[in-house]
matplotlib code that plots the C-alpha trace (Angstrom):
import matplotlib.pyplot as plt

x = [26.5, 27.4, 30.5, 30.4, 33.7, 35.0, 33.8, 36.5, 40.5, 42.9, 43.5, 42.2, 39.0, 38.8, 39.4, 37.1, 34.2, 34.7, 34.5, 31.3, 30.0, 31.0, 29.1, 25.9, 25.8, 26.4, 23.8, 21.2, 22.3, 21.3, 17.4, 14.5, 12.5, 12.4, 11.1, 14.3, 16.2, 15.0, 15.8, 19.3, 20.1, 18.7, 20.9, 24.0, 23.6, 24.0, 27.4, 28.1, 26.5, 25.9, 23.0, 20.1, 17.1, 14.6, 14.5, 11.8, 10.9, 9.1, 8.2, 5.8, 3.8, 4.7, 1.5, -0.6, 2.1, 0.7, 3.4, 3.4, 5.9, 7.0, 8.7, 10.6, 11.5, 13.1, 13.8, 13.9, 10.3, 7.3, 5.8, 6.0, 3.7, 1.4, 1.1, 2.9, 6.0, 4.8, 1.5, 3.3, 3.4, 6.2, 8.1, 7.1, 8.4, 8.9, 6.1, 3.6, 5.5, 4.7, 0.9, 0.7, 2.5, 2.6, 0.7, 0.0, 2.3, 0.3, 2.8, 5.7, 3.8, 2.3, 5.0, 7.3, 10.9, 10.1, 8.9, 11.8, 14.2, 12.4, 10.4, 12.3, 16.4, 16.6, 19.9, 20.9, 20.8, 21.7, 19.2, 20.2, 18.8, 16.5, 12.6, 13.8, 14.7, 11.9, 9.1, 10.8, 10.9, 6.9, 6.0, 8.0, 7.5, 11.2, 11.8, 15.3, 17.8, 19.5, 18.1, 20.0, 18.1, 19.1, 17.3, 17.5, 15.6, 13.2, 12.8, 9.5, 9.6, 9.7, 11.6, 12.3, 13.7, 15.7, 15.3, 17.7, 17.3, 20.1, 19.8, 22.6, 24.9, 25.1, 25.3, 28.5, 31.0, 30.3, 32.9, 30.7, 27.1, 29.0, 28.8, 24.9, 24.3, 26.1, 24.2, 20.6, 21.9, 23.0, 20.1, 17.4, 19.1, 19.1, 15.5, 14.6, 15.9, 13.9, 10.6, 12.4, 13.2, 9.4, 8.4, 11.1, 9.7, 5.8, 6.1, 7.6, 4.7, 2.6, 4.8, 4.0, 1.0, 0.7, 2.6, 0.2, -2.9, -1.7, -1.0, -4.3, -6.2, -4.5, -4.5, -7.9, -8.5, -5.6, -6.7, -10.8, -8.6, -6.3, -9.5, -11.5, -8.5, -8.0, -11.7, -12.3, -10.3, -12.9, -15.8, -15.4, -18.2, -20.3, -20.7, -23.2, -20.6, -17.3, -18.9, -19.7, -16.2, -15.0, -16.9, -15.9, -12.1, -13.1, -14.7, -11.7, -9.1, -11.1, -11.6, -7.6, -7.1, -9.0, -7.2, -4.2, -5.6, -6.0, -2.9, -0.9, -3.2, -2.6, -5.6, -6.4, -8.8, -10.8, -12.0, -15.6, -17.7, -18.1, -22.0, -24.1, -27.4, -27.0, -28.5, -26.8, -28.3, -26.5, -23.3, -23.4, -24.0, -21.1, -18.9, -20.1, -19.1, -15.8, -15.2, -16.2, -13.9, -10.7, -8.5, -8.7, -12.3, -12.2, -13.1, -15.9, -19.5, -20.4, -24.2, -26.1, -29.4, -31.6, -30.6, -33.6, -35.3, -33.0, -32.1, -31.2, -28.7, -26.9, -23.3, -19.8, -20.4, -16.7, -15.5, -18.8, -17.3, -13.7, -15.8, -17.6, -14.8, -12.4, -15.0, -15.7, -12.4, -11.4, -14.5, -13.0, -9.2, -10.0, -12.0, -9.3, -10.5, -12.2, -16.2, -16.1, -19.1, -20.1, -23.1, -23.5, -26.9, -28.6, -30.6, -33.0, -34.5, -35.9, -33.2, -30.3, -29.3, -26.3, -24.3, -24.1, -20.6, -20.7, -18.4, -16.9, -13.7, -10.9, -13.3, -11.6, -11.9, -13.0, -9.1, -8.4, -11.5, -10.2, -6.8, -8.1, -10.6, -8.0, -4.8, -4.4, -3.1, -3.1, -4.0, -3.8, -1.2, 1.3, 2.4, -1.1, 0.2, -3.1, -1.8, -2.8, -1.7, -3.8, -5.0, -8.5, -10.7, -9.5, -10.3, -13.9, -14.4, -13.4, -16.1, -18.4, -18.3, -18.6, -21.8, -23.2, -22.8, -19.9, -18.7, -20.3, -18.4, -19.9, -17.0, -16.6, -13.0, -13.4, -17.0, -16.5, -17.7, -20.1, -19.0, -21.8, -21.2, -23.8, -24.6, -27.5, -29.3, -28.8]
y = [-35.0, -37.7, -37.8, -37.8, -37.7, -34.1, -32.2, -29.5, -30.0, -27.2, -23.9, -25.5, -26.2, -22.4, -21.4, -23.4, -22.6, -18.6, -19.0, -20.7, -18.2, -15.6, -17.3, -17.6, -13.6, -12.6, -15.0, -13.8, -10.4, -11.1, -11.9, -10.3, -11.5, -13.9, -17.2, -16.6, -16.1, -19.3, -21.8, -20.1, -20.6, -23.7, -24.7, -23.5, -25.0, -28.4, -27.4, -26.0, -28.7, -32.0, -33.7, -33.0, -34.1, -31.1, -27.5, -25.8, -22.4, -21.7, -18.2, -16.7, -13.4, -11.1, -9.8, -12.6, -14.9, -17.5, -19.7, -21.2, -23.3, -24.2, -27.0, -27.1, -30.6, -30.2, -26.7, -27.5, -29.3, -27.9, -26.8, -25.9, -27.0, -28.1, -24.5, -24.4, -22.2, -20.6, -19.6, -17.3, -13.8, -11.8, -9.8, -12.2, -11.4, -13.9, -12.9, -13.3, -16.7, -18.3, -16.9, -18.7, -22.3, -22.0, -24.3, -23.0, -24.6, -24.5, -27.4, -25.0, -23.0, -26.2, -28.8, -28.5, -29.4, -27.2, -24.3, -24.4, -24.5, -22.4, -19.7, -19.4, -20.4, -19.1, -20.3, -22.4, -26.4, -29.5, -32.3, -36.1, -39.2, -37.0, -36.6, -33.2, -34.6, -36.6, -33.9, -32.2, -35.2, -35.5, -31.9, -30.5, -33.6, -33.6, -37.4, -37.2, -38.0, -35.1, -31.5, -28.4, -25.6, -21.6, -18.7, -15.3, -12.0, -10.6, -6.8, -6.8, -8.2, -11.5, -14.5, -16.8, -20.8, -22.5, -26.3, -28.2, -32.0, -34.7, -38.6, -39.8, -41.0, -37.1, -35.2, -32.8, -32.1, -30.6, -27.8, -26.8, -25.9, -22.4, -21.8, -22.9, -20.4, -17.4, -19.1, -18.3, -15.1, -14.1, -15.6, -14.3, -10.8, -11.4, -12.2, -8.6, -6.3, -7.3, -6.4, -3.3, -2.2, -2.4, -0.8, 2.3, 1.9, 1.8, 4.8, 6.6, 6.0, 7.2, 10.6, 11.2, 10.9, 13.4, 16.0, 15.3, 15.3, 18.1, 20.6, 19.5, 20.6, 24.0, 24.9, 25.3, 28.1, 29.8, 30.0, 30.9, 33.7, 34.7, 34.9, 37.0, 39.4, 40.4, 40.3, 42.9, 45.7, 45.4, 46.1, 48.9, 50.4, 48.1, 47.9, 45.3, 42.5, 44.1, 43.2, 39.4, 38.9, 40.3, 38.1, 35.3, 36.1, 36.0, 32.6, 31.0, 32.3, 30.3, 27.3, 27.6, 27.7, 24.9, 22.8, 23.5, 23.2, 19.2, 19.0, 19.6, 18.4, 14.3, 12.4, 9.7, 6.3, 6.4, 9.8, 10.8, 13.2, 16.5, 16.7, 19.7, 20.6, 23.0, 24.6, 22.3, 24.0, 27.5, 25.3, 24.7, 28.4, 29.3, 27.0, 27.7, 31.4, 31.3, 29.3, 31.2, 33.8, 31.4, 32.4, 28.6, 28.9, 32.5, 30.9, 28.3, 28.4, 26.8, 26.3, 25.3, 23.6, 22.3, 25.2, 27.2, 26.2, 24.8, 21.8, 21.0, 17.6, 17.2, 16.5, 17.9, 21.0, 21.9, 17.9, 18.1, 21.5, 20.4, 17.0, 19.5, 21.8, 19.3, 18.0, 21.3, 22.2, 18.9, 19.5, 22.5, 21.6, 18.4, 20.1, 21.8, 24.7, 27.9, 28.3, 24.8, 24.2, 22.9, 21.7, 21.2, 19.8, 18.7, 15.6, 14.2, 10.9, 9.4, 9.7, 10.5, 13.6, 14.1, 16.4, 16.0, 17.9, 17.3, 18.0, 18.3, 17.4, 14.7, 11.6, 8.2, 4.5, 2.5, 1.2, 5.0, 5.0, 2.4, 4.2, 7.5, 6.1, 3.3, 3.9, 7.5, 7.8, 10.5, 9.1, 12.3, 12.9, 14.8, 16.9, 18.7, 20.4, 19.7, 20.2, 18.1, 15.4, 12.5, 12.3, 14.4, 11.8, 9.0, 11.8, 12.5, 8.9, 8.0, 11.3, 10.0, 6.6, 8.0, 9.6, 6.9, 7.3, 6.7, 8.4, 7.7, 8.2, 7.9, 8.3, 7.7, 9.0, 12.0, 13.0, 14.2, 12.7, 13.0, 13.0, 11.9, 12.7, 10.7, 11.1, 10.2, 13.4, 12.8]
z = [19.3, 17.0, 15.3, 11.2, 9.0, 9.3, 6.0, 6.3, 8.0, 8.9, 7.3, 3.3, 5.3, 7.2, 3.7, 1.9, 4.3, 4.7, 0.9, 1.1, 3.2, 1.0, -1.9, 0.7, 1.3, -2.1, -3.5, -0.4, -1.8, -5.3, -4.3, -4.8, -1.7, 1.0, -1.0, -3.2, -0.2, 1.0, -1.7, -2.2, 1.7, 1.3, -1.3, 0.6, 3.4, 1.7, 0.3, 3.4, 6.3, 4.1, 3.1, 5.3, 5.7, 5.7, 7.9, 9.5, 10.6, 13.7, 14.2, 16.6, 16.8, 19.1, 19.1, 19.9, 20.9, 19.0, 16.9, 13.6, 11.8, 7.8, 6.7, 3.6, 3.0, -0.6, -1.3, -5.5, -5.0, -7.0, -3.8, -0.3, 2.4, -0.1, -1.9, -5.6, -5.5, -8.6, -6.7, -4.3, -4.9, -6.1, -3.2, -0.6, 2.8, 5.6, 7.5, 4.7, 3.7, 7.3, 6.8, 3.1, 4.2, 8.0, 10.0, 13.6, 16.4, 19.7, 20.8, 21.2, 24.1, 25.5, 25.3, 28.6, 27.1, 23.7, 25.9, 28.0, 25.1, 22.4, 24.5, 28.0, 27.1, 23.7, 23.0, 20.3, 20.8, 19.2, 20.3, 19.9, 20.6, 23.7, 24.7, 22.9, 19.8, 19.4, 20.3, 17.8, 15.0, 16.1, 16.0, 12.7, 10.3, 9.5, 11.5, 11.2, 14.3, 15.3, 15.1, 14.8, 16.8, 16.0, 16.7, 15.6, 17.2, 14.2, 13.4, 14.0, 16.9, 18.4, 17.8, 14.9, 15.1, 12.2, 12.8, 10.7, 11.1, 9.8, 9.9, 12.4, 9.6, 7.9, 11.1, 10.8, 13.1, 15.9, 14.9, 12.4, 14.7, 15.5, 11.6, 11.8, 13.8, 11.7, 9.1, 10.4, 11.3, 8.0, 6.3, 8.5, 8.2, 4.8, 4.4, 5.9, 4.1, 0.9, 2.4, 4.3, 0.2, -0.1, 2.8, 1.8, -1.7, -0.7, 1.7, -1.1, -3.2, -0.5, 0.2, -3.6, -3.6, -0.8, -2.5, -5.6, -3.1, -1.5, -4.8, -5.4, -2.8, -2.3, -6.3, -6.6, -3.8, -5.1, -8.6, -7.8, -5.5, -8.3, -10.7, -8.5, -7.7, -11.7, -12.2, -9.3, -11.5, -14.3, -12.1, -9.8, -11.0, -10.4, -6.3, -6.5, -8.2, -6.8, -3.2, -4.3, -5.7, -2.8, -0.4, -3.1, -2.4, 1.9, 1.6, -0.5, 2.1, 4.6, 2.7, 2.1, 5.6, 6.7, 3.6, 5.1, 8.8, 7.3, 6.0, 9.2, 11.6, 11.9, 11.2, 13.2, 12.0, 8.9, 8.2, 8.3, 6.6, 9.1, 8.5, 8.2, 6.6, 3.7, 0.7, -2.1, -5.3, -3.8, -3.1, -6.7, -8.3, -6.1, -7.4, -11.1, -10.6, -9.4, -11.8, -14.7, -12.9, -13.6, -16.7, -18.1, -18.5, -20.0, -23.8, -22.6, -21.6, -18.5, -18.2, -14.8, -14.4, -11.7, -9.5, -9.1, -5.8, -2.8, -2.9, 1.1, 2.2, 5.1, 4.3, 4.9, 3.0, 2.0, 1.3, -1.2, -2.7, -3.7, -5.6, -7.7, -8.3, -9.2, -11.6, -13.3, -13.3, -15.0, -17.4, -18.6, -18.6, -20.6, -22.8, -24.9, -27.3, -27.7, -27.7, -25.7, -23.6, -20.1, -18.3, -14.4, -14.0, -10.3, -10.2, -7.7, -7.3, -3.8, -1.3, -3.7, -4.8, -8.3, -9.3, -13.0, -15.0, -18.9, -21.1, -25.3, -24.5, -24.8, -23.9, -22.4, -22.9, -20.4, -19.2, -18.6, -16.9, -14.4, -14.1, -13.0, -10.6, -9.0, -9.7, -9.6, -12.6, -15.9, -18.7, -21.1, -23.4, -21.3, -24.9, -24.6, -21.9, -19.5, -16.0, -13.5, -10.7, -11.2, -7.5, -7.8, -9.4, -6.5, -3.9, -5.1, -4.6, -1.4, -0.5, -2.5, -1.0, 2.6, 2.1, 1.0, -3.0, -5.6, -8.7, -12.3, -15.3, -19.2, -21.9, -24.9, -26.7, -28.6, -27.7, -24.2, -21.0, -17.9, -14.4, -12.0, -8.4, -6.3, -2.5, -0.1, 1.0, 4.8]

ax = plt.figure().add_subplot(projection="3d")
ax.plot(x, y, z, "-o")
ax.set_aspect("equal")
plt.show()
């Protein structure tokens, strides 16, 4: 390697260096994501190894083994590989930086002296004034003289290359190539544990959403069961509507256990509707009479219409049941207020059968209408004490959607809403 004028001398130099290195973690330490990361390494590494000419990343897929590499000539220019830094999103990880600015690097597989030192040595290298140093000038963009070549092993897998190229007249000491390499170490270390922050973060979401999802689904079983239960002590006399409760109470411990048969089996893929042919207008009346069995709907009328020949569809029977009954159930929650009522009309036209739930209740703009049905996300005012997790309206779509139909909403704020729950009928 050539010799430049030594940058650091004796135990002031050791000093002045750990210092800088300090500096470099605590600033890595400071950023929000790997682009930051970058341009603050970046900048250390001039006050740390002179003034270089440019870096490059080369990173492969472990995957595909396929490589790709990203030069970043001036890490205060307006952009990066011909992409604005001001375009790149928030949060970005290194991964998703190489995807955005990478260009794909074939050369490193295919070119003998890079393969031999990138893919089979893996060590760190310096190459100067070599066929190596100028495939690597060729291949990278960065034409300087003298390359400084550090790898690091990724989390994910695979390997990552920090190529940092000098014109001969700025090389540094050789003394100094052991610091390079702590360097890239620290730095790609550094860049990691941003996106491992959103990956804790995201999977958080996602665990809370389950507990939502999951008090969702097991609520409503347990409250038809809890209404039929009180309601069976006011009609002993009657045999006729004691043994329908009673067989009401049967069929919601069995729904309850296949909710919960879900829940702790894993699922594997996409899931799929279990089909099977069944009477949908009876589905419906069921659904309509346990819930006027509930103690939330105890001071509202619920009226059903279109039920009175069989309407037959082949669908997953209980995936269809929880849509309805999270939309009747909403329809009466949201409609706050004695004497309140509530329709559940079933529509046919051609192929498509709907499941219509209107209601006189809180009504919401169309921004809360793309909250519930996106984001998962209650939009009532939480000092009306309306319980509720926010999840059910997502849930009846992604049904909806995998037999073949969506969800419909009509709202308008203070004059209630209607619900429109639309499959195919096979």
């Amino acid at each position: 390697m050539a010799q430049g004028d030594s940058l650091v001398g004796g135990s002031v130099g050791e000093a002045v260096t750990a210092r800088q290195m300090l500096e470099l973690i605590h600033d890595l330490g400071q950023c929000d994501d790997a682009r930051q990361i970058l341009v603050a390494a970046l900048r250390h590494y001039r006050y740390l190894f002179g003034d270089y000419k440019g870096l490059c990343l080369l990173l492969n897929d472990p995957k595909t083994g396929h490589w790709r590499s990203v030069a970043f000539e001036n890490p205060y220019g307006l952009s990066w590989g011909g992409v604005k830094v001001g375009q790149l999103p928030e949060r970005t990880d290194l991964e998703q930086l190489a995807s955005f600015l990478g260009q794909a690097a074939p050369w490193i597989v295919t070119d003998t002296p890079v393969r031999r030192d990138l893919i089979d040595s893996q060590s760190a290298f310096v190459a100067d004034g070599s066929v190596l140093a100028v495939r690597m000038g060729m291949f990278t963009g960065l034409t300087a003289d003298v390359y400084w070549v550090a790898s690091w092993s990724r989390p994910g897998g695979g390997r990552g290359w920090s190529v940092l190229g000098f014109d001969r007249e700025n090389v540094p000491p050789e003394s100094m190539f052991g610091l390079y390499e702590t360097a890239v170490e620290t730095t790609s270390r550094m860049s990691f544990y941003p996106s491992l922050l959103q990956s804790v973060a995201q999977a958080e979401r996602v665990n809370h959403s389950l507990r939502r999802n999951l008090v969702h689904d097991l609520k409503t079983p347990i409250t038809v069961i809890k209404g039929y239960g009180e309601t069976l002590g006011m009609v002993r006399e009657d045999e006729e509507m004691f043994d329908e409760l009673l067989g009401g109470i049967l069929e919601s411990c069995d729904r309850l256990l296949a909710d919960v048969k879900d829940i702790i089996e894993p699922m594997e893929g996409a899931w799929t509707p279990k089909k099977e042919e069944f009477d949908l207008s009876l589905m419906l009346q069921k659904v309509v009479l346990a819930e006027r069995h509930t103690e939330r709907s105890r001071t509202h009328t619920i009226e059903i219409e279109g039920c009175e020949e069989p309407v037959m569809v082949l669908a997953d029977r209980r995936k269809l049941m929880r849509v309805v009954e999270n939309l009747l159930s909403n329809a009466v929650k949201y409609s706050p207020g004695a004497g309140k009522t509530v329709w559940v009309k079933l529509r046919q036209a051609g192929d498509l059968v709907a499941i219509e739930v209107r209601d006189q209740g809180l009504g919401l703009s169309s921004e809360q209408i793309q909250r519930v049905l996106t984001d998962c996300e209650r939009v009532v005012d939480e000092s009306l004490g309306i319980e509720g997790s926010g999840f059910g309206l997502n849930s009846c779509q992604m049904v909806l959607r995998a037999h073949g139909g969506e969800l419909q909403v009509e709202s308008e704020v203070g004059a209630g809403s209607v619900f429109r729950a639309v499959i195919k009928r096979d």
